[in-house]
MARSE-223209 format. One record per residue (C-alpha): chain; residue in three letters; residue number from 1; x, y, z. Coordinates in steps of 0.05 Angstrom, whole numbers. Last residue first. Layout:
> A;ALA;NUM;X;Y;Z
...
//
This chain:
> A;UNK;93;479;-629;103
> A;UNK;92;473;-565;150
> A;UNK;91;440;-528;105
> A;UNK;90;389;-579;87
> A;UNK;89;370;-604;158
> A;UNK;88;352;-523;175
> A;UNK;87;296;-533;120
> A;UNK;86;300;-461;83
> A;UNK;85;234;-418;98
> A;UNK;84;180;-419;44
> A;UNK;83;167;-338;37
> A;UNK;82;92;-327;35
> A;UNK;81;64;-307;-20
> A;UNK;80;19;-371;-48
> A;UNK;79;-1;-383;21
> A;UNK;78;-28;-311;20
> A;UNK;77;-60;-317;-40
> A;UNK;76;-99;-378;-23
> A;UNK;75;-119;-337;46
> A;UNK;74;-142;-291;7
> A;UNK;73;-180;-321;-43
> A;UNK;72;-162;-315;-119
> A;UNK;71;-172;-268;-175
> A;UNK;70;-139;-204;-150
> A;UNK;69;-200;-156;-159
> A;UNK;68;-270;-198;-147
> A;UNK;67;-231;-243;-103
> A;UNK;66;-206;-187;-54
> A;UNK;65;-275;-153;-58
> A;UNK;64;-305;-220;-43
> A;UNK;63;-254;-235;13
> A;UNK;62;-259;-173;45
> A;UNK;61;-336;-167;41
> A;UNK;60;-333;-237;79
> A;UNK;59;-289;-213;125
> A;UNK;58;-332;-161;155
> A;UNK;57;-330;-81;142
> A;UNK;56;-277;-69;106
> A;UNK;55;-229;-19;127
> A;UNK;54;-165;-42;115
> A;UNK;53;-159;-65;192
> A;UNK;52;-222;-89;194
> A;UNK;51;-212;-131;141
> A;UNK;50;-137;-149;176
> A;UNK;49;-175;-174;230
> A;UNK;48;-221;-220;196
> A;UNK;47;-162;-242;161
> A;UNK;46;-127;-267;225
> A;UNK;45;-66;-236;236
> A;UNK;44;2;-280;230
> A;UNK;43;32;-208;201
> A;UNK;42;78;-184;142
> A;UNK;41;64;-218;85
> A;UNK;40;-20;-215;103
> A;UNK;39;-9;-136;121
> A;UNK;38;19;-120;58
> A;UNK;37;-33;-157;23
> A;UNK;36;-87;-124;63
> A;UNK;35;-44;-52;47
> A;UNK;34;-60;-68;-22
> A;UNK;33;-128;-84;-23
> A;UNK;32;-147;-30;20
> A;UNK;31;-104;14;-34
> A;UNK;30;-141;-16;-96
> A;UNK;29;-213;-4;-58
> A;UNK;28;-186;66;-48
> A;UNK;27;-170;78;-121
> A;UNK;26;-237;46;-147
> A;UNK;25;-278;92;-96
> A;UNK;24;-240;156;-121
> A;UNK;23;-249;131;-193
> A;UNK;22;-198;117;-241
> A;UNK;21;-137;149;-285
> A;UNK;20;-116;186;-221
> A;UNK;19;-115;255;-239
> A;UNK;18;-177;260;-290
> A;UNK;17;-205;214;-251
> A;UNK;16;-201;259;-180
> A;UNK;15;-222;325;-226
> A;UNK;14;-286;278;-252
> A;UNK;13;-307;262;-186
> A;UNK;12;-281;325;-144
> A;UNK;11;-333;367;-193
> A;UNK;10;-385;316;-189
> A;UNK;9;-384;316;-109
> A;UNK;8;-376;395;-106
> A;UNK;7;-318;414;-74
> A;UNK;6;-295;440;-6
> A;UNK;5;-238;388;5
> A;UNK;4;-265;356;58
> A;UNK;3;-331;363;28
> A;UNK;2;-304;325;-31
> A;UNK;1;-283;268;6
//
């Protein structure tokens, strides 16, 4: 990233924390993270395909980094998340 930007690694390091509160590696992990979540809410994709979709590079490096930062598995998260649809008996009783 700091290439892109034409600076020097330890310059865009400590300019990046200073700005963002935490590492540039730290903030994308969060963000892979996050769009994974987004992505288990909003899909029926597999995990190992939202990995790859968030950048990781199996699902197994998913679900560690996933269970290193939110505390839980994915796929317990995501049945933890998911909206419960209302029984259609219920409404109509």
């Amino acid at each position: 990233m700091a290439a892109a930007v034409r600076l020097s690694p330890s310059y865009f390091s400590h300019a990046f924390k200073q700005s963002f509160g935490q590492s540039a590696k730290s903030y994308i992990i969060e963000r892979r993270i996050a769009r994974a979540k987004h992505l288990m809410l909003t899909t029926r994709d597999t995990l190992a395909h939202i990995a790859l979709a968030c950048g990781f590079s199996d699902q197994a490096h998913f679900c560690r980094t996933f269970g290193s930062l939110v505390g839980q598995t994915p796929s317990r998260w995501r049945r933890n998340h998911q909206e419960h649809p209302s029984e259609p008996a219920a409404l109509a009783a």
